[in-house]
BAFI-3210 file (N, C-alpha, C; in Angstrom, 3 decimals, decimal comma, padded with zeros to 6 digits):
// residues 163
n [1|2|3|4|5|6|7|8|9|10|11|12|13|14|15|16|17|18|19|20|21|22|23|24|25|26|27|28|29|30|31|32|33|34|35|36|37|38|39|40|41|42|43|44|45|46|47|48|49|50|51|52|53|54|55|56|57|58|59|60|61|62|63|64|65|66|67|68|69|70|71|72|73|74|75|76|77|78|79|80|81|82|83|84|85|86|87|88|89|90|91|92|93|94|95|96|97|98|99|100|101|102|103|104|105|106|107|108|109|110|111|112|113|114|115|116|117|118|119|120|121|122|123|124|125|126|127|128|129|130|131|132|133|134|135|136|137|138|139|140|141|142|143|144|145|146|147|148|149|150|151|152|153|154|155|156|157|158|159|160|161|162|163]
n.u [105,518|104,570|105,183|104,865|103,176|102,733|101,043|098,042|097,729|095,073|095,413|094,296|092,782|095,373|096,711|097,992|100,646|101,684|105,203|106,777|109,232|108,768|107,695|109,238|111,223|109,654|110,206|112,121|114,280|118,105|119,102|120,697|119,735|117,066|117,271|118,049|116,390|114,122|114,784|115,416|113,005|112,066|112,977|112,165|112,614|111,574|108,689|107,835|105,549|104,360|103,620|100,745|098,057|095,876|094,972|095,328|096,993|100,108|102,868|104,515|106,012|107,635|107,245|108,430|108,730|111,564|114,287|113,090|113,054|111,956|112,481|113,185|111,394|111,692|111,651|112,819|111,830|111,602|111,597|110,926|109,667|109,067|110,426|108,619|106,153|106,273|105,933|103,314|102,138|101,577|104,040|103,443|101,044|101,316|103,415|101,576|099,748|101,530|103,123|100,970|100,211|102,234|102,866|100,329|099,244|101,637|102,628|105,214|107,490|109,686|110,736|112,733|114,600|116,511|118,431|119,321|121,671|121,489|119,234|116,541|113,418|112,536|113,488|111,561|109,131|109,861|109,096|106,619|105,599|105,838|108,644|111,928|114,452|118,053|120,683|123,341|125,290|128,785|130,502|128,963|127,990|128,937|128,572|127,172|129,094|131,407|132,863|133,050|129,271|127,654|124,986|121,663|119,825|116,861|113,543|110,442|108,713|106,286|105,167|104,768|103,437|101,126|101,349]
n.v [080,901|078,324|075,764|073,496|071,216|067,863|067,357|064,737|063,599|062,382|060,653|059,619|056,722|056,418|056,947|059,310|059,527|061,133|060,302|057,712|056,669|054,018|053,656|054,089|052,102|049,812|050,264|049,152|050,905|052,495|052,910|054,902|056,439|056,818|057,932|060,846|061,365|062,107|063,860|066,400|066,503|067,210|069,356|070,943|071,568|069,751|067,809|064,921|062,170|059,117|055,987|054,854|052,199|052,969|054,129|052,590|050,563|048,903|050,624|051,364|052,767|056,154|059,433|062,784|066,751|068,560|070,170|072,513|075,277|078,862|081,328|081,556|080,110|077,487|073,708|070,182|067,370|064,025|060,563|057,069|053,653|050,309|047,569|045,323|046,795|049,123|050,552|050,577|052,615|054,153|056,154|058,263|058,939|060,142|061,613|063,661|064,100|065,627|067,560|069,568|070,240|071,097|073,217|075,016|074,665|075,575|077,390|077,060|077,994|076,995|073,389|070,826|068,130|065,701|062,952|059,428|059,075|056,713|056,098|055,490|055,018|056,739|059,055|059,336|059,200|061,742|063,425|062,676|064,443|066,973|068,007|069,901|068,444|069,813|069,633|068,341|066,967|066,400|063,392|063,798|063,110|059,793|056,337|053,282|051,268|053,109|054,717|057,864|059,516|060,593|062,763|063,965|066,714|067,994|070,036|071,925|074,485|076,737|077,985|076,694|075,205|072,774|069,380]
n.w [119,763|121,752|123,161|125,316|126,852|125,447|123,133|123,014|119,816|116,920|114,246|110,854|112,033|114,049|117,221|118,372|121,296|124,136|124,637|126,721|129,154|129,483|127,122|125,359|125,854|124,933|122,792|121,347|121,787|122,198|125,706|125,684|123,351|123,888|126,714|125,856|124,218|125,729|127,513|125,838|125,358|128,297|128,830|127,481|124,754|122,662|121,789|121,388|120,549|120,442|118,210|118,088|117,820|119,278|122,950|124,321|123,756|123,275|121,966|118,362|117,423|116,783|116,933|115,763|116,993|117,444|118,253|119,194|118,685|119,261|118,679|116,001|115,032|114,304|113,566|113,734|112,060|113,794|113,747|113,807|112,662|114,078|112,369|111,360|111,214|108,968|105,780|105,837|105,843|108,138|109,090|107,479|107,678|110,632|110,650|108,890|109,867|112,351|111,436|110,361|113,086|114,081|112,076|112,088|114,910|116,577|115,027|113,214|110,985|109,690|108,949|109,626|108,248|108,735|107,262|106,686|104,069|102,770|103,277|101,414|101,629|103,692|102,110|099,749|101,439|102,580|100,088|099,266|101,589|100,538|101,208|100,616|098,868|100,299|100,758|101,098|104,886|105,326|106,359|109,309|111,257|113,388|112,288|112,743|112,795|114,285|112,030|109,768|108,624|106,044|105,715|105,208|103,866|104,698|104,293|104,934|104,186|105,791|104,242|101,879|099,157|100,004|099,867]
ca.u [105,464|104,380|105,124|104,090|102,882|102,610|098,775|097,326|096,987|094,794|095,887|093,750|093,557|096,834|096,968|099,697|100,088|103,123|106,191|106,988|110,435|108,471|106,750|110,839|111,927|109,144|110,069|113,802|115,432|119,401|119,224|121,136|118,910|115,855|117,478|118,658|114,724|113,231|116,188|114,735|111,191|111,618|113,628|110,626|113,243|110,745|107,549|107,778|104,935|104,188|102,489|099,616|096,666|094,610|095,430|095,792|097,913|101,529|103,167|105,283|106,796|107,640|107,470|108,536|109,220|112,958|115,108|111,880|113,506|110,763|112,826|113,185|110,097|111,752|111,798|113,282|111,133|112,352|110,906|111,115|108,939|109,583|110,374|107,169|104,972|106,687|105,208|101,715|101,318|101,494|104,575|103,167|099,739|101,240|103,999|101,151|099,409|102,379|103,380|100,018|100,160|103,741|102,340|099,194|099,187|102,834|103,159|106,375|108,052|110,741|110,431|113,169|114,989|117,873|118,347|121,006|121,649|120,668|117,034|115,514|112,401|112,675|113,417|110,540|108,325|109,533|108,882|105,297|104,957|105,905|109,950|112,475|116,001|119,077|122,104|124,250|126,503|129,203|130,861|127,898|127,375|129,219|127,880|127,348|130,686|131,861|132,995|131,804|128,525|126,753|123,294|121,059|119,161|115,614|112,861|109,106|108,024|104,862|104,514|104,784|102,164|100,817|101,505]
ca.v [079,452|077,970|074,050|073,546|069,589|067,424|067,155|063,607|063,961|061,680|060,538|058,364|055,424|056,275|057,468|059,739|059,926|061,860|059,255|057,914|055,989|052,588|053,136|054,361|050,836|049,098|050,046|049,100|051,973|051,787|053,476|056,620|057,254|056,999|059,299|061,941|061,732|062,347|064,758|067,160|066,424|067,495|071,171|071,457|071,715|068,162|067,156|063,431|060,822|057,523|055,614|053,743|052,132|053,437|054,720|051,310|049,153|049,416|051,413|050,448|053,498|057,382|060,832|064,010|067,582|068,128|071,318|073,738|077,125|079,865|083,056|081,451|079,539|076,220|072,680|069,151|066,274|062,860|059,746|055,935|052,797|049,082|047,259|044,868|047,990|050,124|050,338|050,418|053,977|055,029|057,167|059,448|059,618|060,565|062,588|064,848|065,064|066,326|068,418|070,298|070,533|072,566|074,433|075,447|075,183|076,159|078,503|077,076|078,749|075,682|072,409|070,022|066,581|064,921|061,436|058,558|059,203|055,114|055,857|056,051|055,527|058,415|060,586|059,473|059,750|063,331|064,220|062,865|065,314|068,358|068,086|069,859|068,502|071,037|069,720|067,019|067,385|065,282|063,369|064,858|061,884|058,615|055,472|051,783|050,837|054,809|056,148|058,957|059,143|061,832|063,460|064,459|067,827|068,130|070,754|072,128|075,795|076,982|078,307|075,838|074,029|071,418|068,447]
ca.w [119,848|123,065|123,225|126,547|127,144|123,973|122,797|122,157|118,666|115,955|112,688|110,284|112,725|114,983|118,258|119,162|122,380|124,534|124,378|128,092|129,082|129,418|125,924|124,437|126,172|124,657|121,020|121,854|121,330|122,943|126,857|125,480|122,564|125,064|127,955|125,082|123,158|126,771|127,810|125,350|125,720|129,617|128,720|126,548|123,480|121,752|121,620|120,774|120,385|120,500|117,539|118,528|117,227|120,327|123,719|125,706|123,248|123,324|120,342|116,672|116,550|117,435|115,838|117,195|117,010|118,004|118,362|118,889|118,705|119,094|118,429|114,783|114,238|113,453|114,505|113,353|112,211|113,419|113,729|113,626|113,289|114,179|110,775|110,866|110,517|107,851|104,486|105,434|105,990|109,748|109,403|106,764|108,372|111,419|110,383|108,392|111,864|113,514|110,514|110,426|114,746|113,946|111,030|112,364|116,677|116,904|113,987|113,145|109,700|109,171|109,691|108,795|108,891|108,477|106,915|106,078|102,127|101,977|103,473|100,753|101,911|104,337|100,905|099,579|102,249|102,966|099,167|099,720|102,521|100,078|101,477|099,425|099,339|100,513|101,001|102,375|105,217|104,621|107,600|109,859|112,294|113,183|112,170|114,088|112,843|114,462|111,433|109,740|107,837|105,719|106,664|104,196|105,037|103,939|104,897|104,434|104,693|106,022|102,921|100,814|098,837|100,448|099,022]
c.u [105,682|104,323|104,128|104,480|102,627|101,195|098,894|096,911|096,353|095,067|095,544|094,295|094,160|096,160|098,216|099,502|101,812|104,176|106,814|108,095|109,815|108,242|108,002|111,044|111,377|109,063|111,951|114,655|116,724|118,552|119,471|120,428|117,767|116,313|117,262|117,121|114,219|113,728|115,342|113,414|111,100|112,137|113,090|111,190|112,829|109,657|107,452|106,413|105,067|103,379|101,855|098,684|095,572|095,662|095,945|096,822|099,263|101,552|104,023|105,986|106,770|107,570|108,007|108,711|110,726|113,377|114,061|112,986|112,379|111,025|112,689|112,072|110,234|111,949|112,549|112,327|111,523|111,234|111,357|109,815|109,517|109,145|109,392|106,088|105,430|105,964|104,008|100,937|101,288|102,367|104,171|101,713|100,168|102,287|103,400|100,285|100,305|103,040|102,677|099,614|101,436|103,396|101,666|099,146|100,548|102,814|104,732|106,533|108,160|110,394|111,237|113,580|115,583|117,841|119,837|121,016|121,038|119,476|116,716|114,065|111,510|112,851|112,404|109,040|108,451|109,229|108,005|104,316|105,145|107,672|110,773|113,875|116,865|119,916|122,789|125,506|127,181|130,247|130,478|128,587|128,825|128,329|128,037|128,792|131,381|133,057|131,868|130,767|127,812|125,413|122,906|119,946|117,767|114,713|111,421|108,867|106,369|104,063|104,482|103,741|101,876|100,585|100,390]
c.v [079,032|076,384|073,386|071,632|068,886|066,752|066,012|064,322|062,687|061,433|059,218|056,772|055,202|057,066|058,174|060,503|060,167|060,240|059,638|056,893|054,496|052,214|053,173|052,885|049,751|048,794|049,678|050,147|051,832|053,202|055,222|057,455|057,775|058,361|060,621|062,426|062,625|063,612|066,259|067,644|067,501|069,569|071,982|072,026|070,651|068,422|065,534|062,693|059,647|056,899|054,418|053,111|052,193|053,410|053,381|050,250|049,479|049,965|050,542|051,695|054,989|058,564|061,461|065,242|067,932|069,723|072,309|074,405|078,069|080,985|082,844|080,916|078,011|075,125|071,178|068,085|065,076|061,547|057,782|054,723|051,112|048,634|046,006|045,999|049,068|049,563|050,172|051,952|055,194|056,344|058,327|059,967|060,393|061,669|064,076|065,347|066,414|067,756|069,615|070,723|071,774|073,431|075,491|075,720|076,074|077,233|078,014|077,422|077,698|074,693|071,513|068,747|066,265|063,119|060,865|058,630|057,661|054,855|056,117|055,870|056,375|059,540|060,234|059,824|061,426|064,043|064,176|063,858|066,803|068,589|068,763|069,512|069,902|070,706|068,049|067,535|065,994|065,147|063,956|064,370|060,210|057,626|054,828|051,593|052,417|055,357|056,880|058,836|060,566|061,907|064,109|065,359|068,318|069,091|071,342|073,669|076,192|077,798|077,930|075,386|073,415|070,653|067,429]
c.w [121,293|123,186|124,254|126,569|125,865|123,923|122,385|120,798|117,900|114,854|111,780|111,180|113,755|116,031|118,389|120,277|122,713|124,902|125,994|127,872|129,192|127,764|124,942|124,367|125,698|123,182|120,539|121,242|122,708|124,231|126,379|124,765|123,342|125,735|126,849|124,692|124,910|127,751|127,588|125,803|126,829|129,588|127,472|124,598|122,178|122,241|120,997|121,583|120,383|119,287|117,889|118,056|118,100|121,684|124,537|124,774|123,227|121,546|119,465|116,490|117,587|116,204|116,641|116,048|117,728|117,821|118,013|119,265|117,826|118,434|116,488|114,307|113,446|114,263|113,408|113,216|112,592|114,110|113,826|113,849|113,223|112,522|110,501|110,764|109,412|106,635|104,630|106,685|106,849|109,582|108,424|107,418|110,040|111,753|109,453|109,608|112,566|112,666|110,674|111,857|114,521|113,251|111,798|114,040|116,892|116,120|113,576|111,819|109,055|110,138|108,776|108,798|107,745|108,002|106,275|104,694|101,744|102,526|102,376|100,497|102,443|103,239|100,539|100,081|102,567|101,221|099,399|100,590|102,301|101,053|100,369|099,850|099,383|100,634|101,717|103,374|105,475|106,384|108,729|111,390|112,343|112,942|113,395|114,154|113,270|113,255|110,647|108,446|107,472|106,134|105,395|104,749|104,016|104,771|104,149|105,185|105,007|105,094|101,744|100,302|099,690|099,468|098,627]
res [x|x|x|x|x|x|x|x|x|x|x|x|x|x|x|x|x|x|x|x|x|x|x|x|x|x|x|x|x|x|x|x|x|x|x|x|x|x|x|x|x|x|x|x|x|x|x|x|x|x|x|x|x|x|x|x|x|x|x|x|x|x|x|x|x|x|x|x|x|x|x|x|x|x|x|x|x|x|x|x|x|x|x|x|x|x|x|x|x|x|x|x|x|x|x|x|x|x|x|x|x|x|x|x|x|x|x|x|x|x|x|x|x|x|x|x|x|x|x|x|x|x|x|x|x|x|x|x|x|x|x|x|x|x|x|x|x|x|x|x|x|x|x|x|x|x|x|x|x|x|x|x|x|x|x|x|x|x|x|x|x|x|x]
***
């Protein structure tokens, strides 16, 4: 598994194009989350996107690949889109893009992701994408208000069905 530079990819419609600190600042994510997403990106440990509806319009959203580790073959799915575009589709069309880029260009094995136990549109969306639940870890993460909050741990094998 060779990451390298993050490929423009297509996805019914979307553009995903490599996620730059103007296009982070433009989907307001806080300063720290930004540095940290782009942190990665640069020590080639991510691949994060941008979702677009073509190369020149600003974005609604992000995907990524997150904690590539080659020796094992696995990576982290994570994602977010601004809450006037949810529910009409993007993050599953462009999370089976990026899915089938890890599967298939990378070779990755595992591929998983973490969620707040009260997404539950994030569980549903990752069942849609052939996800199987595994576990909760409990007191993972702090919340907004900093205490602690569980993590719900979901994942897809490269040998799984496709869903």
């Amino acid at each position: 598994m060779q990451p390298g530079a993050t490929p423009l990819l297509k996805a019914d419609g979307l553009i995903l194009r490599p996620l730059s600190q103007r296009d982070a600042g433009g989907l307001g994510l806080e300063p720290a989350v930004t540095e940290s997403l782009l942190a990665e990106a640069q020590r080639g440990s991510a691949l994060l996107w941008l979702l677009a509806p073509n190369p020149r319009q600003p974005g609604f959203g992000w995907i990524g690949l997150r904690g590539l580790d080659g020796l094992h073959r696995r990576a982290s799915l994570d994602g977010l889109v601004q809450p006037d575009q949810r529910r009409q589709g993007h993050m599953l069309a462009a999370a089976r893009r990026v899915l089938d880029y890890g599967f298939q260009d990378l070779r990755l094995h595992r591929i998983g992701a973490r969620l707040d136990p009260e997404n539950a549109a994030g569980q549903a969306l990752l069942a849609r994408l052939g996800f199987q639940a595994e576990g909760r870890l409990r007191g993972y993460r702090s919340g907004a208000d900093g205490g602690p909050r569980d993590v719900l741990l979901f994942s897809r094998l490269a040998s799984d069905a496709a869903p």
